[in-house]
N, C-alpha and C positions, 0 to 999 in steps of 0.2 A: 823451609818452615821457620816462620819468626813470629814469635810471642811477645805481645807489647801490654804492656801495662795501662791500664785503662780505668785510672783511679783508682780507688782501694777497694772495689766489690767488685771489679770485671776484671776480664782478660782478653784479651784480642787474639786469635793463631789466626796468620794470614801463608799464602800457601805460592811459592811462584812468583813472577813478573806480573805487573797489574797490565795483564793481555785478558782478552775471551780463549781462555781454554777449557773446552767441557772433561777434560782431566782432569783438572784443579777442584771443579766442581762436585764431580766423585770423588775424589781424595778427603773433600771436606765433608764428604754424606761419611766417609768409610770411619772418616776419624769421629764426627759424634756419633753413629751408631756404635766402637767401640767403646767411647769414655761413658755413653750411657749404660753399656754393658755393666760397668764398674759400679758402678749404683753410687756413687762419693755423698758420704755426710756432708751437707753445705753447701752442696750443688742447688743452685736456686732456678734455675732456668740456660737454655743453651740454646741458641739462635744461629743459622746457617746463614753464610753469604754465599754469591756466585764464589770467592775464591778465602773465604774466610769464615772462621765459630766465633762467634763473642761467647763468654763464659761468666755470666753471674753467678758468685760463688758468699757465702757468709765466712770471713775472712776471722771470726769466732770461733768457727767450728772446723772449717779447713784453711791451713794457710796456703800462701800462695806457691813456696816449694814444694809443698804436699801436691800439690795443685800441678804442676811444673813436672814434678815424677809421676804422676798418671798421667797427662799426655805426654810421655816422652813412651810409657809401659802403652800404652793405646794405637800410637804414632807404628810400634812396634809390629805390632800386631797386624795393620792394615794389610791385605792378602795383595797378590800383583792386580792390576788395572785389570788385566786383562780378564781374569777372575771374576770383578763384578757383574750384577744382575740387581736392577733396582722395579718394584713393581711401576707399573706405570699403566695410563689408561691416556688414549684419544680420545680426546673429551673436541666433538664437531658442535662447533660455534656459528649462528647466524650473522654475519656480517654485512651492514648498510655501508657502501662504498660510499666515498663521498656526501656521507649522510649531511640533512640541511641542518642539526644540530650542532655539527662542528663547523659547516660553513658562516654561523649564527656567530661560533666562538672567533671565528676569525675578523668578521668584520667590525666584531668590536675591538680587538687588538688592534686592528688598523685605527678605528674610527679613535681609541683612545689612548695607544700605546706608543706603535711605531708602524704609518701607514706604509713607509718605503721598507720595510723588511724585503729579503731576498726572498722569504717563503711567502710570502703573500701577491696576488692577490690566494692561489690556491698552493697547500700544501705538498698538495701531490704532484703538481706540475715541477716543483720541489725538488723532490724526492727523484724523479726523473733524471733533470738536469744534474744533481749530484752525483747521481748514479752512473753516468752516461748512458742513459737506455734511449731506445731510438722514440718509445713513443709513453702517452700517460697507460694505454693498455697495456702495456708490458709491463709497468709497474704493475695491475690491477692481478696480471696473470702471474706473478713471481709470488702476491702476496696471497693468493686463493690457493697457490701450488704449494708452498710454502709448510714446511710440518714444526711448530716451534717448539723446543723442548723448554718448562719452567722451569728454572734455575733458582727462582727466587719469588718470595710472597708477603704483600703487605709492603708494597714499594708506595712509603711512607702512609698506607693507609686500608683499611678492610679490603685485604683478601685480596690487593693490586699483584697479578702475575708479571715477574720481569720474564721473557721466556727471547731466545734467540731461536733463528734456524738451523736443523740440525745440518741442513745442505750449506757449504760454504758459498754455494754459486745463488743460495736464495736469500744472503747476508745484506739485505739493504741496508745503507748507512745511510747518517746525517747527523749535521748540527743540530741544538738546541734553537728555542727562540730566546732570542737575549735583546732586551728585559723579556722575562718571562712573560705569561698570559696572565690575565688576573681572575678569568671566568674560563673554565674545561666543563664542557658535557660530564655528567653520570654516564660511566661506560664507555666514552672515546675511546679510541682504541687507536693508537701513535707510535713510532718508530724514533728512540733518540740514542747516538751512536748506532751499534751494532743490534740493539736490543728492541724489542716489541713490549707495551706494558699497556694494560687495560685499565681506567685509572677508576678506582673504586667506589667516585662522590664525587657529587661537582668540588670544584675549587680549582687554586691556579698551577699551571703545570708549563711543560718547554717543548713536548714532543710533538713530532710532525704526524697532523691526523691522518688516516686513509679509511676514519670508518667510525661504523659504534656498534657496539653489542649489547647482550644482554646484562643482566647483573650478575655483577660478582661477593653479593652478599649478601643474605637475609638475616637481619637480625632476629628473625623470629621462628629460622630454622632448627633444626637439631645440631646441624654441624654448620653454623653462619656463613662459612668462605665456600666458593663452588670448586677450586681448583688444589691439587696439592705436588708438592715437590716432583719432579719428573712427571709429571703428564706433560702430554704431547696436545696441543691445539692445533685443528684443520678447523678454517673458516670456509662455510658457504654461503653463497649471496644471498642476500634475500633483499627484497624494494625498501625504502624508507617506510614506507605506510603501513606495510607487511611486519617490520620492525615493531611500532609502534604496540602493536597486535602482542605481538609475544612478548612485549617485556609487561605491560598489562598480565598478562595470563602468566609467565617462567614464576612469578614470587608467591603464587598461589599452587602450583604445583599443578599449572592446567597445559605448559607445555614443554615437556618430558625433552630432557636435551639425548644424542645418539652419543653411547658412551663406550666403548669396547676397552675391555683389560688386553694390554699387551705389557710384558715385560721388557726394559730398556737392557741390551748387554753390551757391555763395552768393547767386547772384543765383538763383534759384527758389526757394532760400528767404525771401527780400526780399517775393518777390510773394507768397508764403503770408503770410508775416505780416501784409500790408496788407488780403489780404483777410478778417483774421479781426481785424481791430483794436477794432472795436467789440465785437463778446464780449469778446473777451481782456480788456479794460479793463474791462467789465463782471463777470469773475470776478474781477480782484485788487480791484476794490472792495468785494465781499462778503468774500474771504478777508482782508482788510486788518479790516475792520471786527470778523470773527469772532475774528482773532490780538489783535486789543487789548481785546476782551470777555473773552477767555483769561485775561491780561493781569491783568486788573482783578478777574476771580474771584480769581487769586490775592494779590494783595495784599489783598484785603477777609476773605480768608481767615487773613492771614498767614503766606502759604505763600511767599513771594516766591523769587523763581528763584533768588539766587542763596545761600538758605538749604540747610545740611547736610541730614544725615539726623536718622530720629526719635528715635537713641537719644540719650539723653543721657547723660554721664561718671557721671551720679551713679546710673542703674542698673544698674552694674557691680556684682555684690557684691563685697564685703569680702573681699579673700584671707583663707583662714586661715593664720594664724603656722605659721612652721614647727615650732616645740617640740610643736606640735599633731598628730603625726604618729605613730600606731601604732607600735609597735617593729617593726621588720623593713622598716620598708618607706620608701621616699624619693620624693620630688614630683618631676615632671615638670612644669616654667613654662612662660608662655609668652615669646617669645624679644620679641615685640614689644606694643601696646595694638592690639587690633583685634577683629570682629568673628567670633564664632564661629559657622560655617556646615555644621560636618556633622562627627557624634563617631561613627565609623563600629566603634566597643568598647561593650561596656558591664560592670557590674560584673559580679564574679566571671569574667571571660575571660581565659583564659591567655593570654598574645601575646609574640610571640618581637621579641628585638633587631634594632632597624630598622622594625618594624612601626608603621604609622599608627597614631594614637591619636585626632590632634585636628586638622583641617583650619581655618586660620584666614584672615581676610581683609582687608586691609590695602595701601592708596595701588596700587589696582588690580591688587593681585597676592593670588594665592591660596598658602597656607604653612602644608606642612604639618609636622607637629609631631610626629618619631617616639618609639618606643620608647630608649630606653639602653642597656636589658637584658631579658634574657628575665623576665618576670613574669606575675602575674596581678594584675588591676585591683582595689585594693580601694575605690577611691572615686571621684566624679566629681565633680568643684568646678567646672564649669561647664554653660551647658546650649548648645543648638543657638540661637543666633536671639538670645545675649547678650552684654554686651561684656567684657572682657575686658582688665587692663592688662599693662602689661612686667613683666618678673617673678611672676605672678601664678600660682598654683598652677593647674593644668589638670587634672592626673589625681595620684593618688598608686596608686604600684605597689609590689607587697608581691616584694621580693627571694624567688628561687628560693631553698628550703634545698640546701646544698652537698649530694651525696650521699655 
């Protein structure tokens, strides 16, 4: 146990070697459920991690030795592992395998990020070869079989479950995407290291997809977040268009997720484990070996991980000079250097002020790039899938004549 200081209003207690141990895990339910016991003046908030409390405290009212001797009196208290019982409920989730949403997210990565990534053209094919599984079904069958325990919520955003498998042998790994993604589905649902997390809103993210679900959040519910600490997720398949259907209908309450209360205990988990210890060990030795053959592909490739993407600065063309511009008409820039992902104009199309012109892509954010004025397009200085610097001519648009 090591308590770090984390500014003058927090406190950090981290718990263990930065491994996946679902011990660490309970140890850090055992310890906030104690120190909340405690009820402390100046305790402002207490937030769990897979292996760590952050402790917002008002450094006013409770100092931070004060603070220091109630978790050390807490720490105390914690009963043996084995002792624990957390409630917990199987919350079965509808899951789109290889939904065309996340195959959507990928082709833009390609088309504007980094098309030679090792997870691309498909994730999941991925996720296989890392794995060493013989086939992309196996994968589909590990992840359907698969009972994930949440460990953690709000992984960087509304009500994001981080959740592992409780079976060692259904532990899919993998790398990140590096550079990151700069567009993720509402509700993909991706694997990055040991971990499964559903990501809560679009925006950009690193995990390798196998899917998408429903939402994990209505702001206009009673209690916003669908999932809470220790629940157990089982996925079942359902079609993409099937999908579709239900997540239209889950945020109006027209369809009812299957939810059964079971209690998590640590010691029946204890005696699972031992009784599967020999497989267990026998899959991470094959996925061990499969993740460093990965590994070594790509360095013999020259693809090493933590290389950019494929474009490089010097396939940008040449802006043209501005003296170079038609009479009547005036450039449209771009506001920053990034990749261009989707020119949803083309020449000769009138388009009124405010109107999209140039959708751009840049440090995981997507930026779009309107009109000024009402015009019609007389030229396009860029194309879809090329890069693009600051200042750099985009569109040139031929001013409206006065009437």
């Amino acid at each position: 146990m090591v308590c770090r200081a984390s500014g003058d209003r927090y406190l950090l207690v981290e718990y263990g070697p930065n491994v996946l141990d679902l011990n660490l895990r309970f140890r850090v339910h055992a310890l906030e459920t104690q120190l909340r016991a405690l009820a402390l003046t100046g305790i402002l908030d207490i937030t769990p991690g897979v292996r760590s409390l952050q402790i917002h405290y008002d450094a006013g009212k409770l100092s931070r030795d004060a603070l220091l001797d109630a978790l050390d009196h807490a720490e105390s208290r914690i009963p043996d592992l084995d002792d624990l019982v957390v409630p917990s409920r199987v919350v079965h989730l509808p899951l789109s395998w290889d939904d065309p949403a996340t195959r959507l997210a990928i082709q833009k990565y390609m088309q504007g990020v980094r098309p030679d990534a090792p997870w691309c053209p498909s994730n999941i094919e991925f996720i296989r070869r890392i794995n060493g599984l013989e086939s992309i079904e196996e994968v589909r069958r590990m992840v359907f079989s698969a009972n994930y325990l949440v460990l953690g919520l709000g992984d960087v955003y509304l009500g994001a479950p981080v959740a592992t498998p409780t079976d060692p042998r259904h532990r899919l790994v993998t790398t990140k995407y590096n550079p990151a993604r700069t567009w993720t589905p509402e509700n993909a649902v991706g694997i990055g290291g040991a971990n499964l997390c559903v990501y809560g809103m679009e925006g950009p993210g690193g995990y390798q997809f196998v899917g998408r679900t429903v939402q994990m959040w209505n702001t206009w519910a009673d209690t916003p977040w669908l999932l809470r600490f220790f629940d157990q997720i089982r996925f079942e398949p359902v079609a993409a268009g099937e999908l579709l259907e239900i997540r239209d209908a889950f945020p109006h309450g027209k369809y009812p997720l299957r939810i059964e209360a079971e209690d998590f205990r640590l010691k029946d988990y204890h005696v699972f484990l031992r009784s599967i210890e020999t497989p267990a060990a026998e899959f991470k030795r094959r996925q061990q070996q499969a993740f460093e053959a990965e590994r070594e592909r790509w360095a013999a490739d020259g693809a090493g991980y933590a290389m950019g993407a494929g474009h490089e600065a010097s396939e940008a063309p040449e802006p043209p000079r501005e003296e170079s511009l038609p009479e009547g008409c005036r450039s449209v820039c771009s506001p920053v250097t990034a990749s261009v992902w989707n020119i949803p104009v083309e020449t000769g199309q009138r388009v009124e002020a405010g109107q999209r012109l140039v959708v751009l892509e840049a440090m995981k954010m997507e930026i779009a790039v309107a009109a000024p004025f009402s015009g019609v397009i007389e030229r396009l200085n860029c194309a879809a899938g090329g890069m693009v610097t600051a200042g750099q001519q985009l569109v040139t648009l031929r001013l409206e004549a006065a009437a």
